[in-house]
C-alpha positions, -999 to 999 in steps of 0.1 A, spaced: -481 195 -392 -507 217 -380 -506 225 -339 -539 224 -323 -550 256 -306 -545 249 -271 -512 233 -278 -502 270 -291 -512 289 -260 -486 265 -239 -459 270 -262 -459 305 -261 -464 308 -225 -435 283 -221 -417 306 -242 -425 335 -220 -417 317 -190 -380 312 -202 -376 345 -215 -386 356 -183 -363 336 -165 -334 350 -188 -346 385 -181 -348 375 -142 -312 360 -144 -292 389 -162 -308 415 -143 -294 393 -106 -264 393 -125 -259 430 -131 -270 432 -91 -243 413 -83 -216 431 -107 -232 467 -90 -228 451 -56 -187 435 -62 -181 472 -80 -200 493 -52 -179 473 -26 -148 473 -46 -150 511 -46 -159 510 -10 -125 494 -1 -106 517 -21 -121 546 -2 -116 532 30 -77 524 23 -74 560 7 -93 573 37 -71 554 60 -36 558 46 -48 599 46 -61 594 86 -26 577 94 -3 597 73 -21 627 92 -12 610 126 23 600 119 28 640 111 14 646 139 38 622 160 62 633 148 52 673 152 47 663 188 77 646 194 99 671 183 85 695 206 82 669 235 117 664 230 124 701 235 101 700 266 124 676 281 153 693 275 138 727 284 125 711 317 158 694 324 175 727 323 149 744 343 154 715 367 193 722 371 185 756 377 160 752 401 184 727 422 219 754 411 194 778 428 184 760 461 220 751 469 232 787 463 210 794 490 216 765 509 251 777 509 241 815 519 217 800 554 243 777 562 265 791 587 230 817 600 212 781 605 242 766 624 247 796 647 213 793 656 211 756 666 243 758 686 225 786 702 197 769 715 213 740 719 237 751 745 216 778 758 203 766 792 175 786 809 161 775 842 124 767 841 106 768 876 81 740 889 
């Protein structure tokens, strides 16, 4: 059976047009494979990235709060001596500061009008 020549023409260009299409749907498949492994690898940096960001901040807790911890006790001690310090004193005025109030106290001067 012998095709006539315009009939040939269409086939081949239907032909075309499918292997076209084929070409057009493998290559939006590989786009989409690129795109699920580009994100894939995305999310694995950004978990790497942040498991390093809060490892780094848990150290640094940690570093902190060891030393925050000696701040309060080295404050607390400076505290108590600060008070040990102002009562020792306290104790040395005492009697000076009483003398002087029951002087003026009791001391009675005339004042003229």
């Amino acid at each position: 059976m012998e095709v006539p020549a315009g009939q040939d023409g269409i086939q081949r260009l239907l032909a075309a047009e499918q292997e076209a299409q084929a070409i057009v749907a493998k290559a939006r498949k590989a786009k989409s494979d690129r795109l699920k492994q580009a994100k894939e690898e995305a999310e694995r940096e950004i978990a790497a990235f942040k498991a390093e960001r809060e490892a780094d901040f848990k150290r640094k807790v940690n570093d902190h709060g060891s030393s925050s911890q000696d701040n309060v006790v080295r404050l607390a001690e400076q505290s108590s001596k600060a008070v040990q310090g102002i009562q020792e004193s306290i104790g040395q005025k005492k009697k000076h500061v009483l003398d002087l109030l029951m002087h003026h106290v009791t001391e009675v001067k005339l004042v003229k009008y």
